[in-house]
Structures are given as structure tokens and as C-alpha cells.
N, C-alpha and C positions, 0 to 999 in steps of 0.2 A: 504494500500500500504506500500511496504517494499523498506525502499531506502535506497542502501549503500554507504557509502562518501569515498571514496580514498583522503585521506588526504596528503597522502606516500610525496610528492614535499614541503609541509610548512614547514618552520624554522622560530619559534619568530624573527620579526625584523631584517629577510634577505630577504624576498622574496617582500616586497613592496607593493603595493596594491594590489596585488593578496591575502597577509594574512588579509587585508582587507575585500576587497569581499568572501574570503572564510568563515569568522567567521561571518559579520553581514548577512551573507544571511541567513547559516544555524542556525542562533541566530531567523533569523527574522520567517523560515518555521519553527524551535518549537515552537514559541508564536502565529503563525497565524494560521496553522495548526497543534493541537495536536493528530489527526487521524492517521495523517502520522508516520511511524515507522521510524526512521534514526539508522542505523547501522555505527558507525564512523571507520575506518578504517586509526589508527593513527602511528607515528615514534615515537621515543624515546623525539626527542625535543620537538612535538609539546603535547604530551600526556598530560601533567598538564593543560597548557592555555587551551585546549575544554575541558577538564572536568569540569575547571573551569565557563566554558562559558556555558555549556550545559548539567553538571550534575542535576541538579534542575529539569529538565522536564523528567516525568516518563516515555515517549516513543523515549528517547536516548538511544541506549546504545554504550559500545566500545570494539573494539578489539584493541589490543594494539602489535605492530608487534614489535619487539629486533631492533629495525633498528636506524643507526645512517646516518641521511638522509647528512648532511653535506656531506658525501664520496656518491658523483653524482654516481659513477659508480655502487656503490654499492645500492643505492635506483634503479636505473633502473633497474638492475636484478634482484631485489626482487620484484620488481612491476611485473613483467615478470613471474615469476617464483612461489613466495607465494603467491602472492596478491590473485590471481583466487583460489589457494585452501581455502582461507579462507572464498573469495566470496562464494564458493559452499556450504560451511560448515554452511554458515550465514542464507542461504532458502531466499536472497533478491529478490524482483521482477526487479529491477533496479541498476544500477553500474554509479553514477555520478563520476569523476573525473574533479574537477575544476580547476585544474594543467596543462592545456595544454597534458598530457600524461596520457596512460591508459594501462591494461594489455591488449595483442593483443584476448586472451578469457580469459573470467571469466565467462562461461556459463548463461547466464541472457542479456538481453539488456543494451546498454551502449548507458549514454553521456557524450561527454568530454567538458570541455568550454577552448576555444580558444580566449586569450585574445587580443592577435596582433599578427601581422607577422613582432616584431620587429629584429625579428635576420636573415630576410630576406632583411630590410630594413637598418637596422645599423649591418654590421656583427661586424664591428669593436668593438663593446660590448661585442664580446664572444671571446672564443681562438676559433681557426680553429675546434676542436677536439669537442668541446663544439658546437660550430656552428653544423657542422655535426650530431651528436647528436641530437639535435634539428630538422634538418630537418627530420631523418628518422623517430624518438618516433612521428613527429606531423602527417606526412603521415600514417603511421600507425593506431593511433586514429583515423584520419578521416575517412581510410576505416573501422575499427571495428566497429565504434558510427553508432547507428540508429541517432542520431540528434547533432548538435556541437551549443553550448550557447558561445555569445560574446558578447561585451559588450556597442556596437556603430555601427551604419550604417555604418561606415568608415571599420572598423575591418571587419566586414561584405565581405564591397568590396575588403578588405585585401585578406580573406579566397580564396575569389572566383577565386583572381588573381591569389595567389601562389597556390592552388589543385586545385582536379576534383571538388569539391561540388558543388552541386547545391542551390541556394538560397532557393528552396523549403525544405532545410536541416538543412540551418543554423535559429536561431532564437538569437535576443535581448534582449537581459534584462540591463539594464540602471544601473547604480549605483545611491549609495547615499552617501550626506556625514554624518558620525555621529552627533546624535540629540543630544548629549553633548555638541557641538561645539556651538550652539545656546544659550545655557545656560552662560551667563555672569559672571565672576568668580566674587565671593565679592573681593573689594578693596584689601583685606590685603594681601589674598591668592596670588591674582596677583601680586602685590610689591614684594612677599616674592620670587616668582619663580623666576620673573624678576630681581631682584638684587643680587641672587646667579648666573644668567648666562650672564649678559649683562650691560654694564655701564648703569642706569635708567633712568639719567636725560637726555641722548642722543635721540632723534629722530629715529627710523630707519625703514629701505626697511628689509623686508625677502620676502623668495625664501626658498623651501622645495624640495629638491630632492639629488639624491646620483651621484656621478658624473660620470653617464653613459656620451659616445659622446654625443650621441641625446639631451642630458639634455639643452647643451649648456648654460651651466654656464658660458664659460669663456666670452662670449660675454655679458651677463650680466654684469660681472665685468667691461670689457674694457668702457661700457656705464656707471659705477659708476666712474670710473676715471674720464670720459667727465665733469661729471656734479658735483663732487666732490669738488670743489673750492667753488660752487657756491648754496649749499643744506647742512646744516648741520648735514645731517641723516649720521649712520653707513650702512653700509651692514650685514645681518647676513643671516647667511646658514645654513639650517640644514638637514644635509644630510653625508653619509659617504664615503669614498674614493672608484672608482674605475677606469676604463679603460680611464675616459677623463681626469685624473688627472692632466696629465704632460700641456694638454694647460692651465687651469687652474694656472696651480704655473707663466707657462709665464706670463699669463695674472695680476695677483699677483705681479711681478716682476716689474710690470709697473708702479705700486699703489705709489702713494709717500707717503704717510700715512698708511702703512700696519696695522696697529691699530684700523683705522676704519673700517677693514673687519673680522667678528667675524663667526667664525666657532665652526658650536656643530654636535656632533653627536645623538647618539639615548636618544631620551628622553623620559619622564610619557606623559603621555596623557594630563594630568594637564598641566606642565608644557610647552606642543607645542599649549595650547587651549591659556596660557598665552601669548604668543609669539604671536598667531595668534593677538589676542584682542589687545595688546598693539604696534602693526604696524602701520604704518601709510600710507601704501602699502605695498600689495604683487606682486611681479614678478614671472612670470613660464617662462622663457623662449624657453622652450622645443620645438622642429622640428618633436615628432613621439610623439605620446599619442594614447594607447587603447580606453582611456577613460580621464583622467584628472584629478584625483580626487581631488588634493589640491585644484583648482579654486573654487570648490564647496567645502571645507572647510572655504577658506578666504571668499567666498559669505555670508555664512553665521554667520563665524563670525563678520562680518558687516566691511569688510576691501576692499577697492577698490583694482582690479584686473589687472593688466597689462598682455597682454600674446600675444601669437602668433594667427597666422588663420593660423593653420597647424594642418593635420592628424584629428584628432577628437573632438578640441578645438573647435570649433564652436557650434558646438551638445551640449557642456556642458555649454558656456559661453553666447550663444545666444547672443544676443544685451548688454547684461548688462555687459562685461568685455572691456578694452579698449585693441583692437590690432594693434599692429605696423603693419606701412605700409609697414615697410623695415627690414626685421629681421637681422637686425646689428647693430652694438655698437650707431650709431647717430639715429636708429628707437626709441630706448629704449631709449636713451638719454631723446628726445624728449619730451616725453611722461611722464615720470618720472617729470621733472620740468612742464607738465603740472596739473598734480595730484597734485602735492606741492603748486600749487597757487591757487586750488580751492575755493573758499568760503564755509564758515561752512554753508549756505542751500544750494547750492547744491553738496555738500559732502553727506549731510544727506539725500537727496531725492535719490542719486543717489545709496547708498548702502541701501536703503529701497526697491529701485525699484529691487535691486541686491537678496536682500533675499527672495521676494516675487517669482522670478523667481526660485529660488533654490529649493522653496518647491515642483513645481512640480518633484521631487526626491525622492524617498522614498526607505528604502530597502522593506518597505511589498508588492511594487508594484513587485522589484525585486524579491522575492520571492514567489509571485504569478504568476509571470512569468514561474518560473525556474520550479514550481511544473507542471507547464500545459504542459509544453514539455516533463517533468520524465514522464507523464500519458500518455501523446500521444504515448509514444514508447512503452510502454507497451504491445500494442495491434497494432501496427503498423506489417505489415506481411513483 
């Protein structure tokens, strides 16, 4: 089998966990199946990181398009317009697109994976223009795709709400979080990352996400104010500025100690596994999630979870994450000064019980997933 990857939508370290899911999946189908032919179908930014990730196995190979996917308008037209000629050119049997968007023909059967319907749900994250955009490319792929991959039952009943698909169409494939995460950094390394980015001897809560509405950071904050007198953690965030910013700086405004709240943006891998390890909770406070994936990094890396029962958090955090009852600044409050008084055995029972959970996760499940749906459409009439 000959399976082409429309990569065309990835940008290192702007697209989110979708550059997630798109690299350990296709990381995880060359190490589990080296049968399969993967054709990559790459943009100018993302060309080094997959070759990086995926030159090593001999049944990779890449096309490399002149595209500078940053300019939105202009990746969609090239997807539109070149992408199919090169599909054609490639002899694939299949055309996955894990970007939500795909060319309307590239002569061969397509899937697209459909991560959420959050710009149906939070428009307020896109410009109008942007919005729009979105709805017509995602209608589109669903009428082109023999099959749409997503990523939670939730997303699932997302799909079903906003199109025609039928459930008979869509299929799941679960994430995972990276197995490096798991790997406990030696002392030193950890000291080292940690004292170039955060005062060390300080305590602190993180929170990982980019300040979408949905993210609902600023309520997180307003809940570090509550209990701030009274806890002598930081806050730290790592995530980059967008569309929720302005409640945010509100929220900020109110901090009497604006010192204790530490903001970073994009960092090494290293350096966020250090951050995760040396927490003493994590918080997600997020209202919309595809899927979730930071919960399942702090899981694993053995750091108690604070988070919501909302959109697809459940699916990911089962019984082993603690969720507010009230998702506002006194739910989180609450909760936060509960975690901080736990006792050291059941802290330790409770993020044992948290990682054991986790591991039902894998990407080779995912990728076993993804491979049975590329095969099923195949031969689907």
C-alpha cells in the first residue's frame, strides 16, 4: 500500500497538537509498519523537522512543494490546485490529510482527520474570514473523504452535529502522550532547565496552552489570586499569545504580586518535560478539547491533574484527574488548596494510579488505527 500524507497545514510550533498527532502517528506507522509506502507531501517550514523524523526508514519518501504555508490563503490554493497534481504524479493508493483540509480531487481515495469543531464552537478564536474559511475547506473534505479520522467520541458527536456524516464514516483513533515524558530527567539536567527559566527554590502550579478563548486561562489566574495569600506556589504558563489575551492581562491586573505569575513561550522538549516533572500540579482549565493532550503528559509525568469535565476531558482523564465542580475562579480555587495539602502517600498512590491509567494510550494503537481505515477505503466502492 501507497499512502500519501498532505502535510500542506503544519508549521513547527504553531499548529498545536495537531503537529503532535501528525508526527508521532506517522513516526509510529514507519516503525510498526514498514510495508506501508508513505509518500510525505511537505511546505517549506515543515520540510526539515519530517525529514528529520522520518528520513531513516527506507519506505519514506518526500515531495517537497515551494510553499510558504504561514500565508493561509496561499497554502489553501495550493492544496487546491498543486497538491492533486503531484498526488497523481506520486501513483498513491490513498491521500490522508490530517489537517482538517484536503484537495477537493487528487484522483485516488481520501481521508481527512477532523480534529474538532472548534471554530464552530468558539468562533471567537478565528477572525470572521478565517472562520468562514474553515467552514467551507471542512465541508468540502467531508464530502471528498471516503472516511474522516478524529480523535475522541466527543469530536465524533462534534462531526455528526455540524455535517451530513454519518457515524458509519467517521472513525477514532485516541492519542498519546510522548514516551519521553515518562523518562525522569537526571537531577542536574532538570536544575539546569529549571533555573534558566523559573525562580527554583519557588513551588509552582503550570498550565500549558496558548491563549485561545476556550483555553480559559484567565479564570485560572482569577483562582491563583483566591488562593495566592494562602499557597506559596508561582503560577507558570507556557503557552503563546492569542485571541483570549486581552481577559487574560484583566485578569493579570488583579494579581497583586504580578511576579508570581511566570510566562514562557515555546520551548525544547527537554526543557517543558522539566517543567512538567518539577510541578507540583498541573491545571488545564480549558471549556473545548478535541482530545487533551497535556493531561496525558502531566499523567505521566507523575504530576497531579486539575481540569474541567468538559468536551473530551473525560475520555482522556477518566477517574484519575481531579475536576471542578464549578468551572470558575472558586471551583479551581478549591481544588488547588486541596492538592496542596495532600499527604506524600496519597500523592504517590494517587499519580501511580494516574500513570497506570495513561498507559492505556499508545500512538502504535493510534497508528494501527489510522492504517485500518487508509485500507478500508481502498477498496470501499
Amino acid at each position: 500500500m501507497r499512502v500519501g500524507v498532505n502535510t500542506l497545514f503544519m508549521i513547527p510550533g504553531k499548529v498545536g497538537g495537531s503537529e503532535v498527532y501528525l508526527r508521532q502517528t506517522l513516526l509510529a506507522i514507519a516503525e510498526s509498519f514498514p510495508h506501508i509506502s508513505l509518500v510525505i507531501f511537505m511546505n517549506r517550514e515543515n520540510d526539515a523537522i519530517l525529514r528529520n523524523d522520518l528520513s531513516i526508514f527506507n519506505q519514506v519518501s518526500f515531495f517537497s512543494i515551494d510553499l510558504n504555508a504561514s500565508n493561509r490563503y496561499e497554502r489553501i490554493i495550493r492544496e487546491q490546485i498543486e497538491l492533486p497534481f503531484k498526488v497523481k504524479r506520486s501513483g498513491i493508493d490513498v491521500l490522508w490529510s490530517p489537517g482538517y483540509t484536503g484537495p477537493v480531487s487528487s484522483g485516488c481515495p481520501q481521508v481527512t482527520s477532523i480534529l474538532d469543531m472548534q471554530y464552530k464552537n468558539y468562533p471567537e478564536d478565528f477572525s470572521s474570514v478565517a472562520g468562514a474559511a474553515m467552514h467551507l475547506l471542512v465541508n468540502l473534505a467531508v464530502r471528498r473523504s471516503k472516511a474522516v479520522i478524529t480523535i475522541s467520541e466527543f469530536s465524533k458527536r462534534e462531526i455528526m452535529k455540524y455535517t451530513d456524516l454519518s457515524s458509519g464514516r467517521i472513525y477514532v483513533t485516541l492519542l498519546a502522550a510522548d514516551p519521553t515524558f515518562t523518562e525522569v530527567l537526571p537531577k542536574n539536567i532538570r536544575h539546569n532547565h529549571l533555573s534558566s527559566l523559573i525562580p527554583i527554590k519557588t513551588p509552582y502550579i503550570l498550565t500549558v496552552a496558548n491563549t485561545y478563548p476556550h483555553k480559559n486561562i484567565h479564570t485560572l489566574i482569577n483562582a491563583f489570586n483566591t488562593v495566592s495569600n494562602v499557597i506559596p506556589h508561582n503560577l507558570v504558563l507556557v503557552g503563546n499569545p492569542h485571541r483570549g489575551e486581552g481577559k487574560l492581562q484583566e485578569a493579570l491586573d488583579e494579581l497583586p504580586d504580578k511576579s508570581r505569575f511566570i510566562r514562557l513561550g515555546t520551548l525544547s522538549k527537554s526543557q517543558l518535560i522539566a517543567l512538567y516533572q518539577g510541578s507540583d500540579v498541573f491545571i488545564f482549565p480549558s471549556l473545548y478539547e478535541g482530545f487533551g493532550l497535556p493531561i496525558l503528559e502531566a499523567m505521566i509525568s507523575g504530576i497531579p491533574v486539575i481540569t474541567t469535565h468538559m468536551a473530551s476531558i473525560p475520555e482522556v482523564g477518566g477517574d484519575y484527574v481531579l475536576y471542578v465542580e464549578s468551572v470558575n475562579a472558586k471551583g479551581f480555587a478549591e481544588k488547588i488548596l486541596a492538592v496542596t495539602k495532600w499527604d506524600e502517600a496519597f500523592r504517590t498512590q494517587w499519580i501511580e494510579d494516574a500513570k497506570h491509567w495513561a498507559t492505556n494510550f499508545s500512538w502504535e494503537k493510534t497508528a494501527a488505527r489510522t492504517v485500518d481505515v487508509l485500507k478500508s477505503v481502498i477498496f470501499m466502492k
